[in-house]
C-alpha positions in Angstrom: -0.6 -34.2 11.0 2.7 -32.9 12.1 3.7 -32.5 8.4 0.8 -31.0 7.2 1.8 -28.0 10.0 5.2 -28.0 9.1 4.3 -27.8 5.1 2.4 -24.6 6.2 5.7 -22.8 7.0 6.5 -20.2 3.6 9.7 -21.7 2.9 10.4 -20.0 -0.2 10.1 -16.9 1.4 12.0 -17.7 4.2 14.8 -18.9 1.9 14.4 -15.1 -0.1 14.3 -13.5 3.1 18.2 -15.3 4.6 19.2 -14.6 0.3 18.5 -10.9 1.0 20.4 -11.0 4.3 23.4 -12.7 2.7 23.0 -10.1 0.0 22.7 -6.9 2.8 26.5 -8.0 4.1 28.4 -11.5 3.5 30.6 -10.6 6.1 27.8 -9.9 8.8 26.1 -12.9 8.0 28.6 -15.2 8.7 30.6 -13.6 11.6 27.0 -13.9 13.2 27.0 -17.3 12.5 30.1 -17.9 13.6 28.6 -16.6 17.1 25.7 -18.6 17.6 27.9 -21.5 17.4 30.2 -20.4 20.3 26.9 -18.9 22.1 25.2 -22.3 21.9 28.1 -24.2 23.3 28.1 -21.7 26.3 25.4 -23.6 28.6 26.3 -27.1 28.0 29.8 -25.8 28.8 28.6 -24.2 32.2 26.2 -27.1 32.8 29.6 -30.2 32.6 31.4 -27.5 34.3 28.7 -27.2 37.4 28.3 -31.0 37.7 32.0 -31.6 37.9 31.8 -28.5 40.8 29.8 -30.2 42.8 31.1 -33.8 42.6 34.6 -32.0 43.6 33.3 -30.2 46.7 31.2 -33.8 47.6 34.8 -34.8 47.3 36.7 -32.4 49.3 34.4 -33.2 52.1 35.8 -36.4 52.5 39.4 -36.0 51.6 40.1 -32.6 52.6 41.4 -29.8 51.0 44.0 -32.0 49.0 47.0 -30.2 46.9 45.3 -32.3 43.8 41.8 -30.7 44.8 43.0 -27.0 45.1 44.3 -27.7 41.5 41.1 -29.0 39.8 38.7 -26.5 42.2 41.0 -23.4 40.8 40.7 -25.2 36.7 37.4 -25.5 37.4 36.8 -22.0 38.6 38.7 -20.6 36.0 36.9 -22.1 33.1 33.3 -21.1 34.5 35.5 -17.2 35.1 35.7 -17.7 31.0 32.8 -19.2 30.2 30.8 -15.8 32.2 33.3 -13.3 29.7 32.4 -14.4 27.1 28.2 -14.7 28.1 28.8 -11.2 29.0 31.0 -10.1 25.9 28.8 -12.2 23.0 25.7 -11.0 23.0 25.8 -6.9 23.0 28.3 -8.0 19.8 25.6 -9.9 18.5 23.1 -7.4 19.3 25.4 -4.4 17.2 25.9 -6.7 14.5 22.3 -7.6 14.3 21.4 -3.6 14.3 23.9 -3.2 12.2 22.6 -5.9 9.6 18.8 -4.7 10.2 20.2 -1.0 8.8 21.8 -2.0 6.1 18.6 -4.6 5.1 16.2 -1.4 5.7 18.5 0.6 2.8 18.2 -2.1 0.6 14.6 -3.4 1.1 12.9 0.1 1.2 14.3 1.1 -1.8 13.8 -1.9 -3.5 9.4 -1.8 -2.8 9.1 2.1 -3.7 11.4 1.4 -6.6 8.9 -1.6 -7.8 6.2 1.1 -7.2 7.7 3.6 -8.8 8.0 1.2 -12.3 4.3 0.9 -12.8 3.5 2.6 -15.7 -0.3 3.0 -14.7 -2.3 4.5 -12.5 -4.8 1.4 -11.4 -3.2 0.1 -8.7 -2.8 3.7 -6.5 -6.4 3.8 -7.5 -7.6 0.4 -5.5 -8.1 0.1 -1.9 -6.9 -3.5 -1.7 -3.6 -3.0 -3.0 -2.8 0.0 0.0 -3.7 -2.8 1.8 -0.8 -5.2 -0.1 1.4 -2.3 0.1 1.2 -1.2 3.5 1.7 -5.0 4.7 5.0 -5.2 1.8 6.3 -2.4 3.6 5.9 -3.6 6.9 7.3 -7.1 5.8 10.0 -6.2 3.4 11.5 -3.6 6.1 11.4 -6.2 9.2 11.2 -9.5 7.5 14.8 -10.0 6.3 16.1 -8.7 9.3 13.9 -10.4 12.1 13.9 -13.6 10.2 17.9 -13.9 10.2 17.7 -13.3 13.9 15.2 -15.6 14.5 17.5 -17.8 12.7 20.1 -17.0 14.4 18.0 -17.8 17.9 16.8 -21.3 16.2 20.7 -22.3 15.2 21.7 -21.3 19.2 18.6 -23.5 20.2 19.3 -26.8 17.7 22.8 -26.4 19.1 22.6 -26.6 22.3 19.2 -29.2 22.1 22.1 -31.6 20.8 24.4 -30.9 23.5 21.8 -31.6 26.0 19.8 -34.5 24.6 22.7 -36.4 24.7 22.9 -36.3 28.0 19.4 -37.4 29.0 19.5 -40.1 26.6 22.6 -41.5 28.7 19.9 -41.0 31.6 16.5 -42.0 30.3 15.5 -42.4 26.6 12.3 -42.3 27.4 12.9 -39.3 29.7 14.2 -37.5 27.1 11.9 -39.2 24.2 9.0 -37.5 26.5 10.6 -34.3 26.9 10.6 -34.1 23.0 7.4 -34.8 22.5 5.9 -32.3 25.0 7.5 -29.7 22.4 5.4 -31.2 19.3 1.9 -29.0 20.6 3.6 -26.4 21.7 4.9 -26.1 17.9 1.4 -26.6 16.2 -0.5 -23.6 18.1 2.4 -21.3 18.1 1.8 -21.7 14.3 -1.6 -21.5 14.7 -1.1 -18.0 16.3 1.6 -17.0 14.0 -1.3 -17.3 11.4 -4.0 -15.6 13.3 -1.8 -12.8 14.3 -1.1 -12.3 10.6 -4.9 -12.8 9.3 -5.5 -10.1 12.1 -3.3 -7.6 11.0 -4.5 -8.5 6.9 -8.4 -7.7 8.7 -7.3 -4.5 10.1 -4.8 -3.0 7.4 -8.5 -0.6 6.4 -8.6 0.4 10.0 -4.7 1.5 9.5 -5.1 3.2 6.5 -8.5 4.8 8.3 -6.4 5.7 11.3 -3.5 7.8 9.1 -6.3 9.6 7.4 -7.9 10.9 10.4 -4.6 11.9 11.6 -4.0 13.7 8.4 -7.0 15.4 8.8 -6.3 16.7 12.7 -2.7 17.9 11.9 -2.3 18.5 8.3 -2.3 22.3 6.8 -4.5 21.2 4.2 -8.3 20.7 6.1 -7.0 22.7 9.1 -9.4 25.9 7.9 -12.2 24.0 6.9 -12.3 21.7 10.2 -12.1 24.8 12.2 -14.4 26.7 10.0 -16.9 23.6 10.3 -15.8 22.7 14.1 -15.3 19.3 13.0 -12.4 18.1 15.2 -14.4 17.1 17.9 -16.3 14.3 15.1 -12.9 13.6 13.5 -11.0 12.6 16.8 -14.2 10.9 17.7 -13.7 8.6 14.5 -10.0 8.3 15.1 -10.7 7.1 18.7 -13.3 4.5 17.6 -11.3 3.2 14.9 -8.5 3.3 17.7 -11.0 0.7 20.1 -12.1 -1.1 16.8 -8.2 -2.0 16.5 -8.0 -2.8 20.4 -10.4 -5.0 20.5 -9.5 -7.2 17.7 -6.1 -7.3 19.2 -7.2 -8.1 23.0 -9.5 -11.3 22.2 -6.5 -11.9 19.6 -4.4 -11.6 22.7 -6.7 -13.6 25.1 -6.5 -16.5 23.0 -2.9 -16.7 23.1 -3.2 -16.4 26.8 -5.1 -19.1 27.2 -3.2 -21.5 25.0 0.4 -20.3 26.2 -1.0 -20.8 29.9 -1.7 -24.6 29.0 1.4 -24.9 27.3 3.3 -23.6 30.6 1.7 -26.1 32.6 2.7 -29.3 30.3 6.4 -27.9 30.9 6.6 -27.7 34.1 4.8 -31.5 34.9 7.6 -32.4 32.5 10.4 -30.8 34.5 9.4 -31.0 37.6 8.6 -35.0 37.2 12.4 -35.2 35.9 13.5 -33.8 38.5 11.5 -36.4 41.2 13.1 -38.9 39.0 16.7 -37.7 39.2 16.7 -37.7 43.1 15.2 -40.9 43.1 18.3 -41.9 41.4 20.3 -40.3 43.4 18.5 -41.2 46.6 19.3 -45.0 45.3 23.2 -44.1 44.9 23.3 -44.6 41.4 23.3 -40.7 40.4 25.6 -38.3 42.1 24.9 -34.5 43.2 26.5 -33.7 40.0 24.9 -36.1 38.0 21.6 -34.7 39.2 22.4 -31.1 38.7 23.5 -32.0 35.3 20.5 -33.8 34.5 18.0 -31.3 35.8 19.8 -28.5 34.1 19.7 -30.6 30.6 15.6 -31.3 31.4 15.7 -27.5 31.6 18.1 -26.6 28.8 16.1 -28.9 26.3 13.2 -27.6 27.3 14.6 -23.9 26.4 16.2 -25.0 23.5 13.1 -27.0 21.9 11.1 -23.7 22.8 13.2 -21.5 21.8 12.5 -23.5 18.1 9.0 -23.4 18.3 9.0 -19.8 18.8 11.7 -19.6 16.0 9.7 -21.9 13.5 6.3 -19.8 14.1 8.1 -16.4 14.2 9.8 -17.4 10.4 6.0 -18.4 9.9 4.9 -15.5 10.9 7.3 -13.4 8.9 7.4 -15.3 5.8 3.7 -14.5 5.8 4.6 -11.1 6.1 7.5 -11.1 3.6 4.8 -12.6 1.3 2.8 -9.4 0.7 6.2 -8.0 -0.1 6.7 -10.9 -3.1 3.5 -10.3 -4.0 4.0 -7.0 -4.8 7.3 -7.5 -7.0 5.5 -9.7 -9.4 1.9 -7.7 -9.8 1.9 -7.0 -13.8 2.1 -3.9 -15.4 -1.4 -2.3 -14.6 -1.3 -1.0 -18.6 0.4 -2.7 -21.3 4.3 -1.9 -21.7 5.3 -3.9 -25.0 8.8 -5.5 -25.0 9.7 -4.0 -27.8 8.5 -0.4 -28.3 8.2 1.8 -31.1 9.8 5.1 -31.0 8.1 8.2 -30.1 8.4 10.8 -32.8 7.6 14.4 -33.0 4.0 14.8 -33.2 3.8 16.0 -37.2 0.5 14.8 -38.2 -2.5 14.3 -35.7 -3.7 12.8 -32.4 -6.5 10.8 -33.1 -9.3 8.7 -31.0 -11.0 6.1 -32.7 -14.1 4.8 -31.2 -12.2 4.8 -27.7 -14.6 3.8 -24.8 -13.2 2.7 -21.1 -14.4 1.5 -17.8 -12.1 0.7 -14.8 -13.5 -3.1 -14.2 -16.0 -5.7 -16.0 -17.9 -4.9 -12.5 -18.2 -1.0 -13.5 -20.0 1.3 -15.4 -18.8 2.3 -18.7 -17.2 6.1 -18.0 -16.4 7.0 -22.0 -18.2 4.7 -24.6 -17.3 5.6 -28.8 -15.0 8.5 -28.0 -13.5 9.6 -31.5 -12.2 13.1 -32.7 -8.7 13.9 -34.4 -6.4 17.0 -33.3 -4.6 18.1 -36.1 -1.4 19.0 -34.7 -0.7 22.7 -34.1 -4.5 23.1 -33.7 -5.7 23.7 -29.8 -8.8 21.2 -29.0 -11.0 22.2 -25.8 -13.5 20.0 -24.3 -16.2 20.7 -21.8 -19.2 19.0 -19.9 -20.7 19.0 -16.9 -18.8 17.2 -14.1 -18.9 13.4 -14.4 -18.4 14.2 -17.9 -15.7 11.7 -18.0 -13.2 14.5 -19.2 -10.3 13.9 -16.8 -10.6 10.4 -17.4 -10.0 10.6 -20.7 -7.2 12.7 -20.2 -6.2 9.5 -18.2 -6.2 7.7 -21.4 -3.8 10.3 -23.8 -1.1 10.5 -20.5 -1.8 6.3 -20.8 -2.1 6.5 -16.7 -4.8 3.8 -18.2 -5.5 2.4 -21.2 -8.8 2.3 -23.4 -11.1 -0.7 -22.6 -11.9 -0.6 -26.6 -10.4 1.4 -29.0 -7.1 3.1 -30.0 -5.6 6.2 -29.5 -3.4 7.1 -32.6 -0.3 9.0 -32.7 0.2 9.9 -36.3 -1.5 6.4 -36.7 0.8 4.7 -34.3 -1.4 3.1 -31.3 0.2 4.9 -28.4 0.2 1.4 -26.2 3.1 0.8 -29.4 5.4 3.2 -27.1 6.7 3.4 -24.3 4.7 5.3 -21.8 7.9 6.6 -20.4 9.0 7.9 -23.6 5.8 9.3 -24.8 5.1 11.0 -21.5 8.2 12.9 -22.2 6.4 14.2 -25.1 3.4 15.6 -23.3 2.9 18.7 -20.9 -0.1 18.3 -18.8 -1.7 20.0 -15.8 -3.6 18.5 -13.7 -6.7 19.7 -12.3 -5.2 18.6 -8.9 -1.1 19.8 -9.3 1.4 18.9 -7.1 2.4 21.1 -4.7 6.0 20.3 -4.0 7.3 21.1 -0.4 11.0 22.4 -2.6 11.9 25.9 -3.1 10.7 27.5 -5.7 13.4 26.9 -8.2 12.7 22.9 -7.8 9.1 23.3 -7.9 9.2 24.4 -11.5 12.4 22.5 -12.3 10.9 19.2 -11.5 8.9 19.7 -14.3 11.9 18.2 -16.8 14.0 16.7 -13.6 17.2 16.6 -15.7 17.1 20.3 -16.3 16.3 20.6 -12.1 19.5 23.0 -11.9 19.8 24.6 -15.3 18.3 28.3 -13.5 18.1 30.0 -17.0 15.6 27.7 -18.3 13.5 27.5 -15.2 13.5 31.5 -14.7 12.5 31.7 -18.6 9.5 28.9 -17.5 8.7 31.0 -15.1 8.3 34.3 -16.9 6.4 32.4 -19.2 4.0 31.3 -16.7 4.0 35.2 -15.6 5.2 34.0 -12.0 8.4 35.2 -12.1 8.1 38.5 -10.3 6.0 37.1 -7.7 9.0 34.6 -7.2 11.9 37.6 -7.2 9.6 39.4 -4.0 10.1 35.9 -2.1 13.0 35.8 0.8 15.3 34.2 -1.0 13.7 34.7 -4.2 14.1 31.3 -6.1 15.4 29.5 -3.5 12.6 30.0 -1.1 11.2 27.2 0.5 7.5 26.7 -0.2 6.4 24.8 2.5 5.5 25.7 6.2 6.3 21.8 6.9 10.2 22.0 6.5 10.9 25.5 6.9 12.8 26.3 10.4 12.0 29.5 12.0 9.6 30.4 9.6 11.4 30.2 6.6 9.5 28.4 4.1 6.4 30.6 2.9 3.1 29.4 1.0 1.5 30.7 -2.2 -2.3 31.7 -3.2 -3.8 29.3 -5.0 -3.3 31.2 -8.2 0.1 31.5 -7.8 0.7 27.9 -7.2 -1.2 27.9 -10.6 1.5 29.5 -12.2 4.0 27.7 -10.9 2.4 24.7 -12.5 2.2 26.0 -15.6 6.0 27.1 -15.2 6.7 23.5 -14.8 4.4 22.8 -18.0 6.8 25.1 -19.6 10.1 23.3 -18.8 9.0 20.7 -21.1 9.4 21.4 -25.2 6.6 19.0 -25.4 4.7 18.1 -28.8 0.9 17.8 -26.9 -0.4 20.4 -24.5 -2.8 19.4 -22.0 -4.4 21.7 -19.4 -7.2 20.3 -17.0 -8.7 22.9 -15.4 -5.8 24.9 -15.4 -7.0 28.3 -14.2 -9.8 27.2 -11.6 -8.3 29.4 -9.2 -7.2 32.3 -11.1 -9.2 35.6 -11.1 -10.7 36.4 -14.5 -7.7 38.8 -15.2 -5.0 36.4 -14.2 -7.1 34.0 -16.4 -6.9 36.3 -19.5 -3.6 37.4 -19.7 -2.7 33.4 -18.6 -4.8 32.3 -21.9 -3.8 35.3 -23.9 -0.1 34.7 -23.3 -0.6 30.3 -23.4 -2.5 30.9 -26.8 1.0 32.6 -27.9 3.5 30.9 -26.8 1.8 27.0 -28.0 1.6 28.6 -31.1 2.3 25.5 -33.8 1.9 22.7 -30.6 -1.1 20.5 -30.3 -2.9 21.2 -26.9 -6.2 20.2 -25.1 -8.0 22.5 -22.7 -10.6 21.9 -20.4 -12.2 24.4 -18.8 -15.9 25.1 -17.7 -15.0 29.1 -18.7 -16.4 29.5 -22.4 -14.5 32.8 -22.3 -11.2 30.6 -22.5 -12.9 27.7 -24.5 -14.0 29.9 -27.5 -10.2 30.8 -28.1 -9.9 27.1 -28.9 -9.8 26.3 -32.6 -12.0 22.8 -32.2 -14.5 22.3 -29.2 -15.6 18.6 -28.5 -19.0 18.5 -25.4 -19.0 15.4 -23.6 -22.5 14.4 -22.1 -22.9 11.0 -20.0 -19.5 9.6 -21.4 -20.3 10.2 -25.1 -19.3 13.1 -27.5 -23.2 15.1 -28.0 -21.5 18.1 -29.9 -18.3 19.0 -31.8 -17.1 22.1 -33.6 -16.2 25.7 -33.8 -17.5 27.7 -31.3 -19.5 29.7 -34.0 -20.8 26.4 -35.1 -21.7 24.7 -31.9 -23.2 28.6 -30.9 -25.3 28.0 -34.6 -26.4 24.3 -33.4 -28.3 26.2 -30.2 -27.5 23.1 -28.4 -26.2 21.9 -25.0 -23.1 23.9 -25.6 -25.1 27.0 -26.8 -27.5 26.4 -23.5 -24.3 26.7 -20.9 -22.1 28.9 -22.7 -25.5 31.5 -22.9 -26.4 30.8 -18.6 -22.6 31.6 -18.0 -22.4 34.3 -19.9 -26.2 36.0 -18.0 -23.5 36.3 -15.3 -21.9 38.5 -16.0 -24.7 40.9 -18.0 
């Protein structure tokens, strides 16, 4: 039984955890080491040094204060004067250089899980509710595994040390003393891993009630839904969900708690029959003259320093337990495949000189869900702009999904002049692409940075990103900022009021600037205009229509003032292309594009 419990224990991931220690600081590592040896010799030190005390003074009242027993009293004295430095002295050093470990591990490890994040090429993952749950745990574990599990190890090396010191000693006493004492550790062991295990299933069960509790505070103190919950007087429902999520999460914890209470009670009692019965036992020696007051303070302090040392194990072996389990999310997460295909060997990407085509493309996210697109094909003759429209649900943004390769098609290809596009690298080919997203970024940077991101190795080159900018017709709106270009928009980080926000057609603009950064071969614009005014959507179209003049671009828009300019338009209806054409042809077809481009345009008769 006792090896089943102790085959429970993650020790591979104990074993990475110490590696990335090791790897954190060599030096560190084994000056710390170094220490627990010296801090595990301290109380069996203290203890020889406390039984020899009293034998002397048991002496020196029956000889007298003797020359010889002034010399041993003041050796004796002396060495427990050193052995208290260096109690005093060791551990605040071990405590710095445990911090000072823990830093350096938090550089390493934090960088290491958004880096492994940062590398999938998809967009499935950030999509899924179970992997925030993975991720929030990796976190948690990668940035105090490493570091709590080499102090824990640290703690158990102190413990093992001085359990051999003093188990020596009570073997000279009482084998079977000491054989008892042993064993009253062995269930002490088995439900501290027991709890080690619950408290980790716990916090696996109430990860959604985290990620619950961060959105509700999001929503109380964010920018973002602060007009609307005002607007709608919503705070008082919100903070009412944030506070029963809040109890939800208490709960759980208290009868998680009550448990351990109850168990750790019990446990308390076994130690201190054990103890105190050693104890009887020793003065019952001592009582029949065959122990001395030493010997009896020495073997009641090694009953007490076993005792400490095999607990302090236990909690050792179910705290590395505990955070292995932890540290496990974190290893999960470094080997989760690529959510899209990323071929070894890619093809390159080349400029775009032929056509973008879709051949019978369809896609769903999961075997469990509905098909979204089904028999998707058109071709976009590059240099020719391609719009598409439906009605929401469409499945247009999800097939821009599938060009960007954010996902890949469930059937079918996506040709770039006839290369399958899961051929490339996604990194590479993304560089060939300028999309907006329906839902842009809005980058708390200055100004300059906001558009500059948009090709991040031309961040600083000002000429280019002014020239984006007066592309995107935002430039003048940027040069009556404070500090023109280098205003900060974001009320977040701005000190006294520095940072300034933008309308949400200017932040438009500035999206399309950072489109324009890019010499991209494929244009695509979702919804790029939703919240421009229908001037600042004309001259926007009239000057995008001139300057991707010769580039391939897709537009979607639910304005058929901006569609018509397009020179193909493909309608999507339930997943599936219903209509494609000019818009003189699709106008001539009097069908579902006829029907909504005629009920938008009554709007305005």
């Amino acid at each position: 039984m006792i090896r089943r419990w102790l085959e429970k224990i993650p020790v591979v991931s104990t074993r990475a955890m110490l590696h990335l220690a090791w790897e954190a600081h060599p030096g560190i590592f084994s000056t710390l080491f170094l220490l627990v040896l010296l801090q595990g010799t301290l109380p069996l030190g203290t203890a020889w040094l406390t039984k020899w005390l009293f034998d002397l003074l048991a002496m020196g009242l029956q000889i007298g204060m003797q020359p010889e027993f002034m010399h041993q009293l003041v050796l004796i004295l002396l060495g427990q004067a050193v052995l208290m430095v260096f109690g005093q002295m060791l551990p605040p050093l071990n405590q710095f250089l445990n911090a000072e470990l823990g830093r350096r591990l938090t550089v390493i490890i934090q960088k290491d899980v958004y880096q492994t994040i940062n590398q999938f090429a998809g967009m499935a993952y950030f999509e899924n509710p179970a992997f925030h749950d993975t991720f929030r745990l990796a976190a948690q574990g990668a940035q105090l595994g490493p570091s709590q599990a080499f102090s824990t190890l640290i703690h158990l090396s102190e413990s093992v040390i001085t359990l051999l010191g003093f188990i020596g000693i009570l073997l000279t006493f009482s084998p079977l003393l000491a054989l008892l004492v042993a064993l009253a550790a062995l269930p002490q062991l088995m439900i501290q891993l027991k709890i080690g295990r619950e408290r980790f299933g716990l916090a696996f069960d109430l990860s959604p009630n985290e990620r619950r509790l961060f959105y509700y505070g999001f929503l109380l103190s964010n920018a973002y839904p602060a007009k609307e919950i005002r607007l709608l007087g919503l705070g008082d429902y919100f903070l009412s969900g944030l506070v029963k999520t809040y109890q939800q999460i208490h709960t759980a914890q208290s009868k998680q708690e009550r448990r351990e209470l109850r168990w750790k009670s019990g446990l308390e009692m076994l130690a201190t029959l054990v103890s105190s019965s050693t104890f009887i036992a020793a003065v019952l020696q001592a009582l029949a003259g065959r122990l001395t007051l030493g010997d009896v303070t020495l073997y009641t302090n090694a009953v007490r320093s076993v005792q400490g040392a095999l607990s302090g194990m236990v909690y050792a072996f179910s705290a590395l337990n505990e955070q292995a389990l932890f540290f496990s999310h974190y290893q999960k997460l470094k080997t989760l495949p690529q959510p899209i295909h990323v071929t070894e060997t890619p093809r390159l990407v080349p400029p775009l000189v032929s056509s973008l085509t879709l051949q019978n493309v369809s896609f769903r996210y999961s075997e469990s869900h509905p098909w979204v697109l089904r028999n998707i094909t058109f071709n976009i003759p590059a240099g020719q702009r391609l719009a598409l429209v439906g009605l929401n649900g469409a499945g247009k943004t999800t097939l821009v999904k599938l060009l960007t390769r954010l996902y890949d098609p469930t059937e079918g290809q996506i040709l770039w002049d006839g290369v399958d596009i899961r051929e490339f690298d996604p990194a590479t080919l993304r560089r060939r692409l300028g999309v907006i997203f329906q839902d842009f970024m809005h980058y708390d940077f200055t100004a300059q940075k906001n558009i500059g991101l948009g090709e991040v190795q031309f961040v600083e080159d000002f000429p280019r990103i002014r020239q984006a900018a007066e592309k995107a017709g935002v430039h003048p709106t940027i040069e009556n900022l404070p500090q023109g270009y280098q205003t900060l928009l974001s009320r977040m980080f701005g000190m006294n009021g520095a940072g300034v926000d933008l309308s949400g057609g200017e932040w438009q603009k500035i999206a399309v600037a950072r489109m324009f950064m890019r010499d991209a071969d494929f244009l695509i614009l979702d919804e790029p205009t939703a919240a421009l005014d229908a001037q600042a959507e004309y001259e926007l179209f009239n000057r995008f229509v001139e300057l991707v003049q010769g580039r391939t671009s897709l537009l979607i828009s639910h304005r058929f003032s901006t569609v018509r300019m397009a020179d193909q338009i493909v309608v999507l209806e339930g997943g599936q292309i219903s209509e494609c054409g000019s818009h003189e042809e699709l106008m001539d077809q009097r069908g579902i594009y006829a029907r909504l481009y005629e009920m938008q345009a009554e709007r305005y008769r």
